[in-house]
C-alpha positions in Angstrom: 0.0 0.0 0.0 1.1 3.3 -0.9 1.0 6.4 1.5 -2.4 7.8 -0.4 -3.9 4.5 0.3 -2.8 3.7 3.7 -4.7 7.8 4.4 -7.7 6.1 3.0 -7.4 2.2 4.7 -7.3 4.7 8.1 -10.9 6.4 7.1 -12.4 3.2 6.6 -11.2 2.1 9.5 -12.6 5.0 11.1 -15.9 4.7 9.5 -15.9 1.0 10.2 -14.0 0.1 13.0 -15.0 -3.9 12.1 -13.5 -4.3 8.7 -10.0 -6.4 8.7 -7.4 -5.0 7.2 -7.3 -8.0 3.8 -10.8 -6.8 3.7 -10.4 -3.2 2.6 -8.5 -3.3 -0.7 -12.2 -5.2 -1.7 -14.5 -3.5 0.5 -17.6 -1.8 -1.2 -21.4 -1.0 -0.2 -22.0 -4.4 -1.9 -19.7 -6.4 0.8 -20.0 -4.6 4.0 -23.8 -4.6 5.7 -22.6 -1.4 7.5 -22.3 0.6 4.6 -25.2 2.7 4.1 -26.1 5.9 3.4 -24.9 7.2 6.7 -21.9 5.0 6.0 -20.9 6.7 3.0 -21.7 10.6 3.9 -19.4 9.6 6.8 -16.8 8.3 4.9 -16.8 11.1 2.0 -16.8 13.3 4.9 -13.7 12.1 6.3 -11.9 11.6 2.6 -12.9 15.0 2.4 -10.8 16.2 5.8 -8.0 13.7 5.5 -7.3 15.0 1.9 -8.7 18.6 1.9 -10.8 18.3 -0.9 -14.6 19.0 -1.4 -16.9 15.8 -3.1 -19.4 17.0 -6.0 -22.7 15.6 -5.6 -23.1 13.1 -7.6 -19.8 11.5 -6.2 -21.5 10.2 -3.4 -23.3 8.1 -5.4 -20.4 6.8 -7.5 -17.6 6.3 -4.8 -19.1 3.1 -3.4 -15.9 1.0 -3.0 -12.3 1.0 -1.8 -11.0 0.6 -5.8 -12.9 3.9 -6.9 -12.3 5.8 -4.3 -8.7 5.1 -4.6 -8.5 6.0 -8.5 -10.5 8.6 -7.8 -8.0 10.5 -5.4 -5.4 9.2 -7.5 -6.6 11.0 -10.0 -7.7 14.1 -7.7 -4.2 14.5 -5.9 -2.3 14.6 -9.8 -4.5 17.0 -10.8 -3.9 19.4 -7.8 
């Protein structure tokens, strides 16, 4: 794991303090019961402080696992 995805293994830890750590390079709202909506605004919300970055709207919706939230702020942190 690199340093941006170790930040974002910590807020899912965070945000679900159950989740091994094999379990989060895989984890999604499909695998994990506890991710809901509250789940996921929680989550965003502390992607968003950990990084310093604001979510649009319709990435809420989009960023439902571990893999696109990671290309996502791949993609995010090159393009700052």
């Amino acid at each position: 794991m690199n340093n941006l995805q170790q930040r974002i293994a910590l807020c899912f830890t965070n945000v679900f303090p159950n989740i091994r750590q094999d379990e989060i390079p895989n984890a999604s709202a499909a695998s994990l019961a506890s991710w809901n909506s509250i789940a996921q605004v929680t989550l965003l919300s502390s992607l968003a402080e950990e990084f310093g970055i604001d979510f649009e709207v319709e990435d809420f919706e989009q960023l439902d696992s571990y893999p696109l939230i990671v290309e996502y702020l791949e993609k995010k942190t090159l393009d700052a």
